[in-house]
gemmi code that builds the backbone of each chain (N, CA, C; Angstrom):
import gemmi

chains = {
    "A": [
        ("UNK", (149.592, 110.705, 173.501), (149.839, 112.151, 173.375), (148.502, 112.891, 173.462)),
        ("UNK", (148.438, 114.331, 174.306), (147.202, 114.790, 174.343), (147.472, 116.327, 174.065)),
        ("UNK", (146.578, 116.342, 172.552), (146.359, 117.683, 172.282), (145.964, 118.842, 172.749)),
        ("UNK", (146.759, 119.613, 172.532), (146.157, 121.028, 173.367), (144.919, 121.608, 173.380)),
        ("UNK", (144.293, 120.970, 172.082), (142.706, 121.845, 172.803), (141.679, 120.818, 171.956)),
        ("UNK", (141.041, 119.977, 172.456), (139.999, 119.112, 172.060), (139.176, 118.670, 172.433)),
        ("UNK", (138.189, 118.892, 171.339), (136.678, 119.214, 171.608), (136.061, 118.042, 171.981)),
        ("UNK", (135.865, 117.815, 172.669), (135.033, 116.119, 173.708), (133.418, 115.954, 172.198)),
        ("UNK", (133.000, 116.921, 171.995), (132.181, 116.230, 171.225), (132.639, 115.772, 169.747)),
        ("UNK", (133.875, 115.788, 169.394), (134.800, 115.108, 168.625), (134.459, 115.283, 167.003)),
        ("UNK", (133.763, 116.557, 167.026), (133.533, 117.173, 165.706), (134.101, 117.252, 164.487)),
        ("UNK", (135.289, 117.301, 164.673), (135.948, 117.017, 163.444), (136.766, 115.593, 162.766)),
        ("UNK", (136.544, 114.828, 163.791), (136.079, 113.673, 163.500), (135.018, 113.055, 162.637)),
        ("UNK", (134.247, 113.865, 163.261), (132.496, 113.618, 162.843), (132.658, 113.881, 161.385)),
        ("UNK", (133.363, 115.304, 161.333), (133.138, 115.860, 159.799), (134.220, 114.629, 158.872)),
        ("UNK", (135.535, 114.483, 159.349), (136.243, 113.711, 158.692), (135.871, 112.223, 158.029)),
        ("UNK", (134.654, 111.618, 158.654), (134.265, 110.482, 158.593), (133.392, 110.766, 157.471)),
        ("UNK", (132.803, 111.999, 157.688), (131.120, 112.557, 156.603), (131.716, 112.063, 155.326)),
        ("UNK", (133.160, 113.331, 155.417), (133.517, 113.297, 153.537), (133.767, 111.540, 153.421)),
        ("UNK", (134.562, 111.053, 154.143), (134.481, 109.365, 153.947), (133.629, 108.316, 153.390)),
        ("UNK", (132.540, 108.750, 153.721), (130.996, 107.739, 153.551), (130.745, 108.385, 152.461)),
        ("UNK", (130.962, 109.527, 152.067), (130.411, 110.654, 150.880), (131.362, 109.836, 149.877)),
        ("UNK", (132.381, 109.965, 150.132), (133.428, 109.600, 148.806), (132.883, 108.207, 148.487)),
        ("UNK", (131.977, 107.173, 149.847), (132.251, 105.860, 149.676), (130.924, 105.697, 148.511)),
        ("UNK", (129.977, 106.443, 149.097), (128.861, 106.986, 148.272), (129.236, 107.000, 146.809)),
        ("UNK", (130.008, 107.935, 146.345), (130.272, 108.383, 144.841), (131.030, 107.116, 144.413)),
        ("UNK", (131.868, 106.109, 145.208), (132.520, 104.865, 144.497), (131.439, 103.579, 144.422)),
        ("UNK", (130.436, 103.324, 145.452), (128.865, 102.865, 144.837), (128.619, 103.793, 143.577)),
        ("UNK", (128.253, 104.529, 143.406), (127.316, 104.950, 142.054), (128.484, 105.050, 140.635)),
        ("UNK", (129.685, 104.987, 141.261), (130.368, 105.228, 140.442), (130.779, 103.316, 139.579)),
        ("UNK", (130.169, 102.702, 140.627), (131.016, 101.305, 140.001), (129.566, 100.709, 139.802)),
        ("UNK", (128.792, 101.194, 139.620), (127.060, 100.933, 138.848), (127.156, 101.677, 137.566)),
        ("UNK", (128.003, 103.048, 137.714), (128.329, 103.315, 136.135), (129.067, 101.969, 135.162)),
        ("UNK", (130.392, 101.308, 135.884), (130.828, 100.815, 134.993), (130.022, 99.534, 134.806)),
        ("UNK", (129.309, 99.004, 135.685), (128.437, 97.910, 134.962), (127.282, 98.629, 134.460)),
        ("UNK", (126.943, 99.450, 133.760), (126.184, 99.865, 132.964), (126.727, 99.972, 131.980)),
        ("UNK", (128.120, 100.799, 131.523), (129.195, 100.108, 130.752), (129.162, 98.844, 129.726)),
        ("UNK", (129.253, 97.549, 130.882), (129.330, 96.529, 130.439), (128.504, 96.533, 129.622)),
        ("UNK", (127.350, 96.712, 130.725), (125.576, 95.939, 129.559), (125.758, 96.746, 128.528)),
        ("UNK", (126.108, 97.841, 128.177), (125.722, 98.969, 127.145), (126.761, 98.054, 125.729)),
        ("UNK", (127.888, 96.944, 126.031), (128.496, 96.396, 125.325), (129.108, 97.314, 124.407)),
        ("UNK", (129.597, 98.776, 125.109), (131.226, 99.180, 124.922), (131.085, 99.708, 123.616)),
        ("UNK", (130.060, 100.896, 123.479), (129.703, 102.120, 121.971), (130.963, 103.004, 122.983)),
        ("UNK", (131.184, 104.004, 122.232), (131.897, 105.039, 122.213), (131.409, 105.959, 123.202)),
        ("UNK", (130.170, 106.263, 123.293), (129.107, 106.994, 124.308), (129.542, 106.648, 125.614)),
        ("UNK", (128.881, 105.150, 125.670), (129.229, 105.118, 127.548), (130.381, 104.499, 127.674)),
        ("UNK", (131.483, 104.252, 126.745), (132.654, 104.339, 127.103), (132.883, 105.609, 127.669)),
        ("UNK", (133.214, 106.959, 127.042), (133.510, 107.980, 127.522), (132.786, 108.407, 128.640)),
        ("UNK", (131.186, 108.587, 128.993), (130.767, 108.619, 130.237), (131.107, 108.071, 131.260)),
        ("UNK", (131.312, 107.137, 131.185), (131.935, 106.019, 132.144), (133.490, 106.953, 132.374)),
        ("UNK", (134.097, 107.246, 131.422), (135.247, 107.724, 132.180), (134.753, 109.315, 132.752)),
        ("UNK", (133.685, 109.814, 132.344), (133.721, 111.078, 133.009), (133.354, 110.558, 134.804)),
        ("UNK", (132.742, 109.931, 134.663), (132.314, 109.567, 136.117), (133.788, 109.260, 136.756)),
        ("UNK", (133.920, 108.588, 136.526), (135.781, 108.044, 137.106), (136.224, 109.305, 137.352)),
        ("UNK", (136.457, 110.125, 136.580), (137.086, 111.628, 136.789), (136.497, 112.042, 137.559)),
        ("UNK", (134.989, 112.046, 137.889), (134.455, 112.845, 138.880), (134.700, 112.579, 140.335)),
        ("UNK", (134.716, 110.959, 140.208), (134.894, 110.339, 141.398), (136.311, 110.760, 142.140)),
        ("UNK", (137.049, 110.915, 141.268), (139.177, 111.080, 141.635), (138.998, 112.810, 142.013)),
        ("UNK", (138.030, 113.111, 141.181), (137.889, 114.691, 141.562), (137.461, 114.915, 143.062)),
        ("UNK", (136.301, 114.323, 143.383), (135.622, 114.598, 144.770), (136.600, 113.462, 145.805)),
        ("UNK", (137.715, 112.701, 145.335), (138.548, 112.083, 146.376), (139.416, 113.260, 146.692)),
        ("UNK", (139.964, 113.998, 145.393), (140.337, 114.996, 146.272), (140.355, 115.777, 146.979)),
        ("UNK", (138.716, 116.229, 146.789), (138.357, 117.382, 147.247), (138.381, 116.914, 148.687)),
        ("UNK", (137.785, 115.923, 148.670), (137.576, 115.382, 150.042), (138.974, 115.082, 150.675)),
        ("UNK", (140.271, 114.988, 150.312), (141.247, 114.710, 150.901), (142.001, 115.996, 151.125)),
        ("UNK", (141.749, 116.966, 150.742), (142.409, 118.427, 151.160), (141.490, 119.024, 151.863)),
        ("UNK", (140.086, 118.620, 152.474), (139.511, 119.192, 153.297), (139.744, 118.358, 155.033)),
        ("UNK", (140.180, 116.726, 154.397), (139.958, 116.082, 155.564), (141.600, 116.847, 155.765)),
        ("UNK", (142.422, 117.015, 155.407), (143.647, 117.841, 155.648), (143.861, 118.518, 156.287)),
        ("UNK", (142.905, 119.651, 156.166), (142.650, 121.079, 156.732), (141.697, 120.971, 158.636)),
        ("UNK", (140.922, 119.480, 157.591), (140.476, 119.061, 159.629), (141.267, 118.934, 160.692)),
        ("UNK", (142.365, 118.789, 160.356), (143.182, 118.439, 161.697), (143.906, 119.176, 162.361)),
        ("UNK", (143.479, 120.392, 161.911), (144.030, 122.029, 162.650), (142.458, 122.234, 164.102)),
        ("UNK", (143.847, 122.734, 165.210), (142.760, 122.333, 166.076), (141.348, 123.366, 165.915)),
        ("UNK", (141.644, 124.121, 165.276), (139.987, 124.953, 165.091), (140.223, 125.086, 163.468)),
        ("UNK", (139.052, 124.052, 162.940), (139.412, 123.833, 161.368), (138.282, 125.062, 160.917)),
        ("UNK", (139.171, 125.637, 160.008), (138.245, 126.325, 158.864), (137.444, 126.021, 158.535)),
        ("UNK", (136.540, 127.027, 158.062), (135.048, 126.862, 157.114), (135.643, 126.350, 156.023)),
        ("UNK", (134.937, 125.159, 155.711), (134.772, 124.901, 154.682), (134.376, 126.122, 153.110)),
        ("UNK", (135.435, 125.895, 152.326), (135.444, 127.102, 151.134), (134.500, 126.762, 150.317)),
        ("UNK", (133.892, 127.480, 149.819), (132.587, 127.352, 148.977), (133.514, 127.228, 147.338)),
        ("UNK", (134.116, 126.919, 147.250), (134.915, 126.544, 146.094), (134.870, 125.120, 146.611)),
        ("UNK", (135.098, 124.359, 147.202), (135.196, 123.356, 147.535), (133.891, 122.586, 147.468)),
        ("UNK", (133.154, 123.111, 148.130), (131.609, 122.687, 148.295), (130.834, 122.321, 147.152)),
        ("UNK", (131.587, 124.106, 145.947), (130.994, 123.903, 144.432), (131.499, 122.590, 143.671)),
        ("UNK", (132.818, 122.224, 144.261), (133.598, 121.225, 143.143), (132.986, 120.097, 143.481)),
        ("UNK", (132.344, 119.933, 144.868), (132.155, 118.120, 145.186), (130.494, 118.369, 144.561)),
        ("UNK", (129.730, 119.241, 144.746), (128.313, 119.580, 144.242), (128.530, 119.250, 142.254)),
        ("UNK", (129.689, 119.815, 142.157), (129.784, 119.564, 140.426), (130.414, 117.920, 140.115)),
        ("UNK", (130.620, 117.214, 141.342), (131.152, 115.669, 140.885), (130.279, 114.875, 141.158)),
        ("UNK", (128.835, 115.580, 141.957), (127.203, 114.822, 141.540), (126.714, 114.982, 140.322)),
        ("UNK", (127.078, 116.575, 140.177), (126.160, 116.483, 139.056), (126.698, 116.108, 137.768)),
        ("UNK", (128.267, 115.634, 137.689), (128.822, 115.277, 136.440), (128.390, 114.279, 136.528)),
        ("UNK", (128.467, 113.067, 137.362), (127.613, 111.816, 137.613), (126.045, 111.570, 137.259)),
        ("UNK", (125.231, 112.662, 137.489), (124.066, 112.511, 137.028), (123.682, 112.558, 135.612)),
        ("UNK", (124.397, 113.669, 135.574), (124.413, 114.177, 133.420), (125.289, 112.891, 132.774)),
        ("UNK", (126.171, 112.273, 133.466), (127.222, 111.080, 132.485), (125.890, 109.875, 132.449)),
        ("UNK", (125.280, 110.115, 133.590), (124.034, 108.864, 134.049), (123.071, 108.861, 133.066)),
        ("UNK", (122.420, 110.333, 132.715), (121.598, 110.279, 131.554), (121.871, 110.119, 130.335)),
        ("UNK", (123.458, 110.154, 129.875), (123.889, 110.068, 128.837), (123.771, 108.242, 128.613)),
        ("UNK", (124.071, 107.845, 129.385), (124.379, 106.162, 129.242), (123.234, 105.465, 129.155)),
        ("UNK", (122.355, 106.176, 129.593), (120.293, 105.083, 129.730), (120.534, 104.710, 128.183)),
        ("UNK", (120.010, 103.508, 127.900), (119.500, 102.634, 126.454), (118.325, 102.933, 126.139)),
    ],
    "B": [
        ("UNK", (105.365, 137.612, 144.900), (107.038, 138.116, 144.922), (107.644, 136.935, 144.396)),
        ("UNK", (107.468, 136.674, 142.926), (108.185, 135.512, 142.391), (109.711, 136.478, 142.028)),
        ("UNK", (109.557, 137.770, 142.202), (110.938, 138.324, 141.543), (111.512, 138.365, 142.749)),
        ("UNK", (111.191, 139.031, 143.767), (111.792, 139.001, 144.646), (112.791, 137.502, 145.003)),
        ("UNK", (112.348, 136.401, 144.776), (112.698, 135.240, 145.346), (112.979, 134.902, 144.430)),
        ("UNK", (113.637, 135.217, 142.851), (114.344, 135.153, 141.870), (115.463, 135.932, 142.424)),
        ("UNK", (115.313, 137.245, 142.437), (116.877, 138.107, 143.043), (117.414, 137.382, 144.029)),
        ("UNK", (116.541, 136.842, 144.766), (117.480, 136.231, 146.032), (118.564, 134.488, 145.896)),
        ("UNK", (117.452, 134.286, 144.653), (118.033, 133.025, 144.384), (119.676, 133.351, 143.505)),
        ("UNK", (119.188, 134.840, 142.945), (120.586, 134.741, 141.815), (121.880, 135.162, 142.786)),
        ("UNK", (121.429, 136.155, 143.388), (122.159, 136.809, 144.961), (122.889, 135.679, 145.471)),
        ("UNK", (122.149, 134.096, 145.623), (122.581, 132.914, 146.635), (123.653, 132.528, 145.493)),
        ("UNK", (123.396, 132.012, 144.182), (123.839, 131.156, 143.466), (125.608, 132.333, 143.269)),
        ("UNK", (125.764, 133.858, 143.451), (126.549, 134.424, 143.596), (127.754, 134.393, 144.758)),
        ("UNK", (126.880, 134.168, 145.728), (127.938, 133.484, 147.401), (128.447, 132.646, 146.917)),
        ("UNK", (128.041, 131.249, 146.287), (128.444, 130.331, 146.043), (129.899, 130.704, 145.395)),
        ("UNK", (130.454, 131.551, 144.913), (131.420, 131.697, 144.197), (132.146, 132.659, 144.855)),
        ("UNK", (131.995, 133.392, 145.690), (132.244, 134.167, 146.731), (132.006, 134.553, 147.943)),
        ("UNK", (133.045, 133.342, 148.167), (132.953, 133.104, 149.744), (133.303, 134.727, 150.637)),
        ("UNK", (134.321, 134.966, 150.355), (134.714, 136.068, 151.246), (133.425, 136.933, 151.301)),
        ("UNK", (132.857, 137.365, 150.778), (131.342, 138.018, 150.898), (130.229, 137.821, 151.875)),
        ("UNK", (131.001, 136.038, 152.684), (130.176, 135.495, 153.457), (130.772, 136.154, 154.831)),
        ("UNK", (131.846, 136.286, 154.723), (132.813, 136.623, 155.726), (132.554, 138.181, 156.348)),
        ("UNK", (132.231, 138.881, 155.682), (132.032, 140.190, 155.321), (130.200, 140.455, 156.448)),
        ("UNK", (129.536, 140.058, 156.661), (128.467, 140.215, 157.615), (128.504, 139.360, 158.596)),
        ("UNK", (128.127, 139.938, 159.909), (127.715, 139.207, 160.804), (129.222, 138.661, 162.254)),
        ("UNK", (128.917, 137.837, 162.680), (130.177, 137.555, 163.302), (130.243, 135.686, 162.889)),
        ("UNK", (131.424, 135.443, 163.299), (131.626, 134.265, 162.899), (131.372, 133.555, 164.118)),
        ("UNK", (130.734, 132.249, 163.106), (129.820, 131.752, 164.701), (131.026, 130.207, 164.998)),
        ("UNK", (130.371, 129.521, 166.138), (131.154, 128.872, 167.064), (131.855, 127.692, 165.742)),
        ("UNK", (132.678, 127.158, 165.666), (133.647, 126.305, 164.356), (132.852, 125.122, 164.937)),
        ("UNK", (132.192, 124.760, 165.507), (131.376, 123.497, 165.786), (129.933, 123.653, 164.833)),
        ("UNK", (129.434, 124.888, 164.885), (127.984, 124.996, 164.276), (128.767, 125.005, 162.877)),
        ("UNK", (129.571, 125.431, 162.899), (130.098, 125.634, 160.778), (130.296, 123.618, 160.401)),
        ("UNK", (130.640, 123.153, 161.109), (131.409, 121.896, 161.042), (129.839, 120.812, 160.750)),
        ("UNK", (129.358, 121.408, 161.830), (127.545, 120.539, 161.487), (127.098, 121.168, 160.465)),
        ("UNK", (127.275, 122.293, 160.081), (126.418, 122.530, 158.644), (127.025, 121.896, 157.909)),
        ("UNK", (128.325, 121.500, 157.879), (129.002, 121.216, 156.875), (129.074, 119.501, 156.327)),
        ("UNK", (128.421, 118.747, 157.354), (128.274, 117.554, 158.045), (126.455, 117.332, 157.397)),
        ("UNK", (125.952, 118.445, 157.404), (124.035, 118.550, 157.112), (124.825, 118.693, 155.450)),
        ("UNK", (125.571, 119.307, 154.610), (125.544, 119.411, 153.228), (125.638, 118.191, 152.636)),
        ("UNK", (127.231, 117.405, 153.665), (127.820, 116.136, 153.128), (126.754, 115.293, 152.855)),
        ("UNK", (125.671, 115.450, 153.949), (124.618, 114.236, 154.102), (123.514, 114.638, 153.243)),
        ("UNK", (123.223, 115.807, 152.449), (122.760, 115.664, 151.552), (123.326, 115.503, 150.136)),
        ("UNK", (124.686, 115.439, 149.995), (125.124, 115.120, 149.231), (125.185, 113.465, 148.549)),
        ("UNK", (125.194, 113.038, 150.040), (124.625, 111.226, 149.963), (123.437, 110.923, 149.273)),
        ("UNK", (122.758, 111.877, 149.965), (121.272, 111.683, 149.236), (120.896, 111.837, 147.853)),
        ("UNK", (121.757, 112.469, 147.150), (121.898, 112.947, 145.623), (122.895, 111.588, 145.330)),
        ("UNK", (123.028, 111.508, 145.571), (124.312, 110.257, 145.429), (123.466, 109.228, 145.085)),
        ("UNK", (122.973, 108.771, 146.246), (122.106, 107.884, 146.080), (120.655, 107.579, 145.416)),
        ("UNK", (120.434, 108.838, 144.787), (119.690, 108.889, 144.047), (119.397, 108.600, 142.714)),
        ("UNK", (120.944, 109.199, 141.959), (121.729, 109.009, 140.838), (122.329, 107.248, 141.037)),
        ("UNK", (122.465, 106.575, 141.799), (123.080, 105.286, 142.169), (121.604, 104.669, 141.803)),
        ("UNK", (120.470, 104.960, 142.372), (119.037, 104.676, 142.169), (118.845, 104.653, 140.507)),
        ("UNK", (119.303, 105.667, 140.060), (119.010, 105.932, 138.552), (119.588, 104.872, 137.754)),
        ("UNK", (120.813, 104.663, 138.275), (121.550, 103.419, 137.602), (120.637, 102.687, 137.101)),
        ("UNK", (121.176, 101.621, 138.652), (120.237, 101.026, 139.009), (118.941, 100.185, 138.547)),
        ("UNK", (117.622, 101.501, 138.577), (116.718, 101.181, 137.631), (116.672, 100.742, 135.983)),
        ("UNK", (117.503, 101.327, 135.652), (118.107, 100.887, 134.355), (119.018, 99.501, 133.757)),
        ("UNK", (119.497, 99.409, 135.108), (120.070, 97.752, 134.993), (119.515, 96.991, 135.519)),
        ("UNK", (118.630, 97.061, 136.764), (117.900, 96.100, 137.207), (116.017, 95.867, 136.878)),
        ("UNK", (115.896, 96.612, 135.879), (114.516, 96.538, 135.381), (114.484, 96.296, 133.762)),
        ("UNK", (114.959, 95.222, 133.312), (115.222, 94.686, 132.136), (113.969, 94.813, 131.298)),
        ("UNK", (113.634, 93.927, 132.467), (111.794, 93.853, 131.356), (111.012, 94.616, 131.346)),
        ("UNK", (111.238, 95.935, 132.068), (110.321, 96.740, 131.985), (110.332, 97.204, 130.003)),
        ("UNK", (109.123, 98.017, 130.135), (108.884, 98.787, 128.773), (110.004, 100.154, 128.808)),
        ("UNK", (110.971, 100.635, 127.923), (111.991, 101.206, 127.554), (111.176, 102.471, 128.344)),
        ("UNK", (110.197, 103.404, 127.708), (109.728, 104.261, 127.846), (109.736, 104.358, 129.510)),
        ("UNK", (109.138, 103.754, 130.252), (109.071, 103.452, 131.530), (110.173, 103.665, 132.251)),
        ("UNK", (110.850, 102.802, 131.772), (112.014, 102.669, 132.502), (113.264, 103.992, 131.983)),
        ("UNK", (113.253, 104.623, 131.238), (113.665, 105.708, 130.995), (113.056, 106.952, 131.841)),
        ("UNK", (112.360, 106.885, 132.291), (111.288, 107.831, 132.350), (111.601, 107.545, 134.054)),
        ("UNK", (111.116, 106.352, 135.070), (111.750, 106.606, 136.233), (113.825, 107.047, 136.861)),
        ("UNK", (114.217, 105.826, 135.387), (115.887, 106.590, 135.698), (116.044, 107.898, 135.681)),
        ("UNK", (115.263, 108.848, 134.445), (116.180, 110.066, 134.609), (115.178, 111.037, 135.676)),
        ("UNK", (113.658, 110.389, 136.070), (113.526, 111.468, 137.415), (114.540, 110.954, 138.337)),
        ("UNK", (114.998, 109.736, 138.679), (116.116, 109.957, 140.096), (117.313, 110.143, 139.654)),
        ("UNK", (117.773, 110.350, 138.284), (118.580, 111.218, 138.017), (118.916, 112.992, 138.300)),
        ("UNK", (117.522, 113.354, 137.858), (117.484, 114.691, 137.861), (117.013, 114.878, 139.496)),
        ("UNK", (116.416, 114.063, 140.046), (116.362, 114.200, 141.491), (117.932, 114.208, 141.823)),
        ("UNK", (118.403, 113.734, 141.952), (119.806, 113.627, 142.374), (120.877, 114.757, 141.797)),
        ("UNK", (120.343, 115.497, 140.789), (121.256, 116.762, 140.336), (120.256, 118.088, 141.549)),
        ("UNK", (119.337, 117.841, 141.744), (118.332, 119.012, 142.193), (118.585, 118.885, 143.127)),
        ("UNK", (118.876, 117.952, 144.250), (119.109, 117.440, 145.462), (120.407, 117.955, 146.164)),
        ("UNK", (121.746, 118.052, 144.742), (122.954, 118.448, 144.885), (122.695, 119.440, 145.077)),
        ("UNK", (122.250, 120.616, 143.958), (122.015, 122.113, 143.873), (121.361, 122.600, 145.086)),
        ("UNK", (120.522, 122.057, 145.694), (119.591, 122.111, 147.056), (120.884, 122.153, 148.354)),
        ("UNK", (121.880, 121.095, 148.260), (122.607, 120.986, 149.120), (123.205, 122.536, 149.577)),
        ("UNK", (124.181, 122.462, 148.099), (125.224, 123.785, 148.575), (124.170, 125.342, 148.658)),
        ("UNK", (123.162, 124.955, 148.171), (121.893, 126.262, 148.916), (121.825, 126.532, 150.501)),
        ("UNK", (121.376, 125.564, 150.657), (121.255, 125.271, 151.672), (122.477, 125.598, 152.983)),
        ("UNK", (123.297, 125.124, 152.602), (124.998, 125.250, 153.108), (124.863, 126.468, 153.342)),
        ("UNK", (124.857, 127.437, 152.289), (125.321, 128.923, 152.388), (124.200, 129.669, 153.127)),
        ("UNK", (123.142, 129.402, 152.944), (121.926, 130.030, 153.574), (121.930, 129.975, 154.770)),
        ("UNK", (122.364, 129.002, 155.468), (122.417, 128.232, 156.947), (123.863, 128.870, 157.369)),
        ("UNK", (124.776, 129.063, 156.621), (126.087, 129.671, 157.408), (125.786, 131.266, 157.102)),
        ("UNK", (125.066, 131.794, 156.719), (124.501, 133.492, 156.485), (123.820, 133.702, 157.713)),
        ("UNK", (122.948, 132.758, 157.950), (122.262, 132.723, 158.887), (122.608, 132.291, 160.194)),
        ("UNK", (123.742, 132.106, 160.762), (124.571, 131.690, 161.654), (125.237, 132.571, 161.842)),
        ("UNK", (126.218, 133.459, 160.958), (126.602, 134.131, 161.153), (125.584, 135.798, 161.369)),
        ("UNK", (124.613, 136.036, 160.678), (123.585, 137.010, 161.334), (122.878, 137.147, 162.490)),
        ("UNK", (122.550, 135.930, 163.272), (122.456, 135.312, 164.266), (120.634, 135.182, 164.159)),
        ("UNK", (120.363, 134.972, 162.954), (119.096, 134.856, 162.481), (118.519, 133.149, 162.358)),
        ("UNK", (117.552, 133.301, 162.700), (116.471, 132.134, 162.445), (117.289, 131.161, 161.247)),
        ("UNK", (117.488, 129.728, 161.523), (117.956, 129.042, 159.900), (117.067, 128.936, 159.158)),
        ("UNK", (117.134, 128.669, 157.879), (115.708, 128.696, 157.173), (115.398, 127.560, 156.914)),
        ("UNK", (114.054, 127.712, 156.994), (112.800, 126.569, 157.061), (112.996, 125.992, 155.638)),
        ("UNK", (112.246, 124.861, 154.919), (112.258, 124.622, 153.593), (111.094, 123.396, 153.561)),
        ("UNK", (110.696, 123.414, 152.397), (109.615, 122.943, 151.947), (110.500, 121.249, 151.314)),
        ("UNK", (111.643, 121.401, 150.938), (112.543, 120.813, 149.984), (112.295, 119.168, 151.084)),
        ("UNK", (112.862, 118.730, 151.941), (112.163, 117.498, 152.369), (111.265, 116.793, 152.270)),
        ("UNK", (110.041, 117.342, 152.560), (108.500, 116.981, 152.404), (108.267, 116.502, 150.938)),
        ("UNK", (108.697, 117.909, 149.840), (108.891, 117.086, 148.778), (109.547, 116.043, 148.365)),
        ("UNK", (110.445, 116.042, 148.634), (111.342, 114.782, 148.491), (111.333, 113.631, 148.865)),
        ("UNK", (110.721, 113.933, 149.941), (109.850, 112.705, 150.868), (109.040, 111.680, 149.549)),
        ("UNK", (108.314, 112.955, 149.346), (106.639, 112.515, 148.660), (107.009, 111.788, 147.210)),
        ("UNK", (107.802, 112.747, 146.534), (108.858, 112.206, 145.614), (109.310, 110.532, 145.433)),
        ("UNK", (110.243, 110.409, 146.327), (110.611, 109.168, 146.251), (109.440, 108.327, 146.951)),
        ("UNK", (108.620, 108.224, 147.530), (107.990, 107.563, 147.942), (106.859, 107.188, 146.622)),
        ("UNK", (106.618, 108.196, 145.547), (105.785, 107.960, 144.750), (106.835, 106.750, 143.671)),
        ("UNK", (108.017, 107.156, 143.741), (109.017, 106.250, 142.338), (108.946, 105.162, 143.245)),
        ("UNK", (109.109, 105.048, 144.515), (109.552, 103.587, 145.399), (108.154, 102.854, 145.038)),
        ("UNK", (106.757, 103.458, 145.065), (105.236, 102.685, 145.438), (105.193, 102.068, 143.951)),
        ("UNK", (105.530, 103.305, 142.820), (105.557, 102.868, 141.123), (106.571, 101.838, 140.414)),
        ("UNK", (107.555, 101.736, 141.321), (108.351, 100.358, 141.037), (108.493, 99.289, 141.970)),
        ("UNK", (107.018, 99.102, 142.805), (106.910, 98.067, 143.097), (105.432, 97.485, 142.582)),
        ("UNK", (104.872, 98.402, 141.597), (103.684, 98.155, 140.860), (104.387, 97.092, 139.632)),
        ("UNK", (105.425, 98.290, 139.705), (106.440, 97.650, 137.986), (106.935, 96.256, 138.166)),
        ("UNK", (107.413, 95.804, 139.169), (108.050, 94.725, 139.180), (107.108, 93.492, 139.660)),
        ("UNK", (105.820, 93.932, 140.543), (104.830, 93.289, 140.815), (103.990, 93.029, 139.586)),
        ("UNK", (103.309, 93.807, 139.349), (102.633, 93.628, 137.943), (103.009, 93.345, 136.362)),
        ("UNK", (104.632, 93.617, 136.757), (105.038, 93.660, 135.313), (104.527, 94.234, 134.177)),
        ("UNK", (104.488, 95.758, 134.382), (104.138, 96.461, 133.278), (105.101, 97.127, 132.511)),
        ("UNK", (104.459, 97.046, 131.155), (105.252, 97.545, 130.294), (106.216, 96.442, 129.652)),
        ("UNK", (106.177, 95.074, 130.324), (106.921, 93.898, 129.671), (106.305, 93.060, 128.500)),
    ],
}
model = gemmi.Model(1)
for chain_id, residues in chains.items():
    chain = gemmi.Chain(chain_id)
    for i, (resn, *xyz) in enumerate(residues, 1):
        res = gemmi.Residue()
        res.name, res.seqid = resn, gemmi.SeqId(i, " ")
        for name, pos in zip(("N", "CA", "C"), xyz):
            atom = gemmi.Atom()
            atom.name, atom.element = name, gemmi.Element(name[0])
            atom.pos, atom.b_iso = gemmi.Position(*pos), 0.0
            res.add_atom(atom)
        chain.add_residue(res)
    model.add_chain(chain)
structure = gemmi.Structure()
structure.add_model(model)
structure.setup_entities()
């Protein structure tokens, strides 16, 4: 089947793959949280950090899955700066859960 | 003009929350240039990613270092990796203002540092693990 209007340099592709490696990104740092976890031998502290990260991670899967959504309109929208803020706030919940957990 | 480039920073950190404002100047430029900026944020978003993954990291894989030490490189690539984020969606909006004005993108100093940055934590933890200091 051939779509009515598509762009040979296959751009939204390009973008669809970005958030992909991005999300794959946040599930590396996110599964170095839970073996930090482990070693920390399971206080109350990086128990709960550990789950904020998890949350952050399910957060920026979504974000990333209602944008790769919106890619497949043949001239995709700008990306919403609400969107941009939420995956920018599921680094930095990751970084702040990160400093909470150091020994 | 440190105020000046304070107003502008509070002005930016304001787009961020209001998009339609972006919409509002300029013309809207080709959905390919929005799609690569958007593609330049993701990929610095990796980079914060991986920075904070770095932070781990140092903390689990530098046992023997001295506590102090090793506290002390985790939370700079920690806080590198929150500054890196904040840098991103700057960046994002500045570059689609500027696309849509049909103005120059803006230049930044923010690489070079970052460059210099990690290259100083990468040279200092291979002193650490070579020399074993602080064990």
């Amino acid at each position: 089947m051939t779509e009515p209007v598509r762009d040979p340099g296959l751009q939204p592709e390009r973008t669809r793959l970005a958030w992909r490696r991005t999300t794959l990104a946040c599930a590396v740092a996110a599964s170095l949280a839970g073996r930090q976890t482990l070693h920390a031998g399971g206080g109350p502290l990086p128990v709960l950090a550990l789950s904020l990260v998890v949350l952050s991670w399910l957060a920026f899967v979504a974000v990333a899955h209602h944008r790769i959504r919106h890619l497949h309109a043949p001239r995709p929208p700008l990306l919403t700066s609400r969107a941009a803020v939420a995956a920018v706030g599921c680094v930095m919940g990751a970084a702040v859960c990160g400093a909470a957990m150091l020994r | 003009m440190t105020g000046g480039r304070f107003a502008d920073a509070v002005a930016g950190v304001r787009l961020w929350f209001a998009p339609e404002r972006l919409r509002e100047e300029g013309n809207t430029p080709d959905y390919r240039f929005s799609l690569a900026n958007e593609r330049t944020f993701l990929a610095w978003l990796r980079t914060a990613m991986a920075l904070v993954g770095g932070g781990f990291a140092v903390d689990q894989f530098l046992p023997d270092t001295g506590r102090a030490l090793r506290l002390a490189l985790a939370l700079t690539l920690l806080a590198g990796g929150a500054v890196c984020a904040l840098r991103a969606i700057n960046h994002w909006i500045r570059c689609e203002r500027a696309m849509r004005r049909g103005e120059d993108l803006p230049v930044s100093r923010f690489p070079v540092m970052l460059g210099l940055a990690v290259g100083v934590v990468a040279l200092l933890m291979v002193i650490v693990v070579a020399v074993g200091w602080g064990g």
